[in-house]
N, C-alpha and C positions, 0 to 999 in steps of 0.2 A: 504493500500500500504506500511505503514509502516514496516509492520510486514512481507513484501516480503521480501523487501529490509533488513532486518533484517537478516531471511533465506541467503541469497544469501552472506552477509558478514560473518556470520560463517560460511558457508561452503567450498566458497574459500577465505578465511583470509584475507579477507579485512579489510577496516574499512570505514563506512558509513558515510558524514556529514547530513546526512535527509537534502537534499537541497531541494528547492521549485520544483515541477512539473511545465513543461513547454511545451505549446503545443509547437514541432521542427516548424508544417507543417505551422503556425500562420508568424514565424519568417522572411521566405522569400521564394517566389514562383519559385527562380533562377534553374535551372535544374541541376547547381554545389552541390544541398544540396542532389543530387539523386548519379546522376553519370556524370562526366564532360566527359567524352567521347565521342565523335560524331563518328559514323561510315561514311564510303564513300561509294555512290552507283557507282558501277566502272560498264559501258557496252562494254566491249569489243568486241561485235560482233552479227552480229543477227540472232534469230536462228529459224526466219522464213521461210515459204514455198516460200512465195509471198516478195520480194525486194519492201519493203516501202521508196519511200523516204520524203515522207511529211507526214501530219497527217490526220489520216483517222476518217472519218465521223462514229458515231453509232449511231446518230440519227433517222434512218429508223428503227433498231432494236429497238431499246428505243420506239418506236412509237408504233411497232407493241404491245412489251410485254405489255404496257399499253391497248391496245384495247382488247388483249382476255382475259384481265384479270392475264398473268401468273405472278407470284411470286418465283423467287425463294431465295429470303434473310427469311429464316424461323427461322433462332437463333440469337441472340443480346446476344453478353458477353462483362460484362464491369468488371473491379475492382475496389479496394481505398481501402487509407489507412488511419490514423489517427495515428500520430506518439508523444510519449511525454519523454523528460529526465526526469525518476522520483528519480535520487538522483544522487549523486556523488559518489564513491568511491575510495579508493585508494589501492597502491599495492607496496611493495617494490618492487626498480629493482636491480640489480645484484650486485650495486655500492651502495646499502643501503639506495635507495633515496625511500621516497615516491612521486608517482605519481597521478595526479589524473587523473579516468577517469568516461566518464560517463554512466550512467545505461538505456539505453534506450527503451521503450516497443513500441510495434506498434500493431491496430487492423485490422485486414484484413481480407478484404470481396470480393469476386467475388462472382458474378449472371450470371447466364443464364434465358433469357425466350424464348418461341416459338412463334411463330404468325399463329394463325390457323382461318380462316374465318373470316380475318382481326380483330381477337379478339388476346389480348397477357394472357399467360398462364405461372405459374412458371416451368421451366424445372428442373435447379441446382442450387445449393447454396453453398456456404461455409464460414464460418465463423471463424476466428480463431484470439489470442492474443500470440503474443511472445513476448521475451526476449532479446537483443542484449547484452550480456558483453563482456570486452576486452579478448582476446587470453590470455593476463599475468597473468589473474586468473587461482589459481592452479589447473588444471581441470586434466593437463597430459594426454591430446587428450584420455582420458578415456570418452568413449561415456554414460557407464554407470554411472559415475557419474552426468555429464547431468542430467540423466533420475530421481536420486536422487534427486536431487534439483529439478525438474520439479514435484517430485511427492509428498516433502514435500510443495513446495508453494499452488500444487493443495490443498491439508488435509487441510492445516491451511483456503486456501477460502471458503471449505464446510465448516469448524467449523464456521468460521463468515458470515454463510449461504449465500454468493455472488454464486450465479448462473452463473458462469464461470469459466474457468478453463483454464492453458497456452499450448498449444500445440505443443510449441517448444522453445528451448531455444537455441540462435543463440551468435554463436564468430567473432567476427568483431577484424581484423587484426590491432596493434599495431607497427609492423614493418618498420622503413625507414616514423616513423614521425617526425615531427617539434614539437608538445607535444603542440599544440594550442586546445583548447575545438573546435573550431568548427568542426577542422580536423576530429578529433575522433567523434564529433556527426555527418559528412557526410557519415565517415566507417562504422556508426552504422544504419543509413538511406538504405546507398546503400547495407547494407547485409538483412535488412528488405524488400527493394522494389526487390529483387533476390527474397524471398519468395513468396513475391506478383505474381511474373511473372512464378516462378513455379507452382504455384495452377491455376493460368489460364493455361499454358501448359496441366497440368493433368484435366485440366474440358475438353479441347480440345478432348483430347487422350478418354476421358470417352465416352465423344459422338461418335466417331469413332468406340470405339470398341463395340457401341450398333447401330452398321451403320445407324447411325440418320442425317450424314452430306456425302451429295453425289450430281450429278449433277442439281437434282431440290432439294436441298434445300442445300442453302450455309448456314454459317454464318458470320456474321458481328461483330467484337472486336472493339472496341474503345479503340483506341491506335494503335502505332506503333506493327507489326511484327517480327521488329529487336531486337533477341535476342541471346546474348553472346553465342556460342556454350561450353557446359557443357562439362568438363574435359573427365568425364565419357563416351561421345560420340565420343570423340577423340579416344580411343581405341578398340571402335567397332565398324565399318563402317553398322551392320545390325542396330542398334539402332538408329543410324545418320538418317538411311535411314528412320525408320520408324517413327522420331521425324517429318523427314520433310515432309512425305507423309501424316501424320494428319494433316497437315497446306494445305492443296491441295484445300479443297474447304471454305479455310477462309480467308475473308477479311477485312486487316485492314485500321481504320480510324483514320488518324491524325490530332489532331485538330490544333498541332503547329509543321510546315513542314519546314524547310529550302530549298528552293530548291538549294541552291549553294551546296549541300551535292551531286548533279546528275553531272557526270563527263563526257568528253569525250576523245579521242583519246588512244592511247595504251602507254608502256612501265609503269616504277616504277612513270610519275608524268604526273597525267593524267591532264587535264586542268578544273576548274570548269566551267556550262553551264548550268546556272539557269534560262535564255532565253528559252529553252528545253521545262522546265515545264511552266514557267509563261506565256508564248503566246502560251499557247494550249488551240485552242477556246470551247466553250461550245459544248457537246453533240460529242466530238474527246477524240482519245487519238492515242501511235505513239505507234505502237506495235514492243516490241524488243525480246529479248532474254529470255525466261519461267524465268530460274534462275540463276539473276542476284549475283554475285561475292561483298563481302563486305568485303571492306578494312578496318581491326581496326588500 
């Protein structure tokens, strides 16, 4: 790792303290070390056939699928990560100070499997290790230099025969901070866990477009489904459209829910109503509007 971090200060002119490696994900389980952000689920209205107004029973149907047997949660995708600072380094800034910041890598895995005659099967895999450095390294949004430093660190792991190699090298934003280490190692997290969340997106999309995910066979993700809509989709509504129709037959599972995040009534400040979800009794649920509206 030394000899990374070595690469990585000569090329954008840094200067290295070989500080200790530190697991980040060890440090603290808080969701501020990801992304502090909470979205709001806003229901403005419903966009049902039938006027519910209480919560309705699926118990019958739950009964039936179990008797003849049907199935239809056929793919299971999870992800993780494993994240560590493995050096410090510094950078002049404009006023001749040196800075420190820090060098953070992350390993990232998503899986898929299938479930076929109640037997599980590997479907997809991905495997991969990146790189987070600060914006201030002299990179000059030059994409190809990236790809230099990404190709000299690979050389040097085959020369010390490590059977791995980095797959991306990511810039985590320095701009409008305080110059606190942990600041800079949350910007370094949360541009790691956006990687994360893209490669489950594209195993999504993979399945899709080998129509392996349709009305008898969903999938099930572990995690949340709320994700930041990507720049790139902002500019093309057919992209948008086809981001959200792969998510059609997938569903997620979260293991830490808030429900005060579930709102009600209209205008800019809806009311929280976490009553909504908490006393909705087993084998119910309150059918509202396909697709719901998320306030960042």
């Amino acid at each position: 790792m030394r000899d990374v971090v070595k690469i990585i200060a000569a090329e954008t002119y840094g200067e290295s303290y070989q500080a200790k490696k530190v697991e980040l994900d060890l440090e603290t389980e808080t969701a501020s070390r990801i992304d502090s952000r909470e979205s709001v689920l806003v229901n403005p209205k419903s966009g049902e056939t039938v006027n519910h107004t209480g919560y309705v029973s699926l118990e019958k149907n739950l009964r039936d699928i179990t008797r003849f047997g049907e199935q239809i949660f056929t793919y299971f995708l999870d992800g993780s990560r494993h994240i560590y600072k493995i050096d410090d380094i510094a950078y002049s800034d404009s006023l001749a100070r040196k800075m420190v910041y820090p060098i953070v890598a992350g390993q990232i895995a998503v899986g898929c499997c299938r479930r076929r005659e109640r037997k599980m099967f590997a479907e997809e895999f991905l495997s991969d290790i990146v790189i987070a450095l600060p914006d201030i390294a002299k990179f000059n949004g030059q994409d190809g230099l990236l790809s230099k430093i990404r190709k000299k660190i690979n050389d040097q792991l085959q020369t010390k025969n490590f059977k791995v190699e980095v797959a991306e090298i990511l810039r985590y934003s320095t701009s409008q901070a305080g110059h606190r280490a942990q600041e800079f190692e949350d910007r370094a997290i949360s541009k790691i866990q956006e990687y994360l969340y893209t490669a489950e997106q594209n195993m999504v999309a993979k399945l899709v477009s080998k129509g392996k995910l349709n009305q008898k066979n969903f999938l099930i993700k572990d995690g949340s489904l709320e994700y930041h809509i990507d720049s790139k989709f902002k500019s093309d509504k057919r992209k948008l459209l086809t981001f959200k129709n792969n998510f059609g037959y997938v569903i997620g599972v979260s293991k830490k829910f808030n429900p005060s995040l579930w709102t009600t009534g209209s205008g800019k400040n809806p009311k929280p109503n976490p009553g909504f979800i908490a006393e909705l009794p087993l084998f119910h649920e309150k059918l509202f509007e396909s697709f719901c509206t998320y306030r960042l």
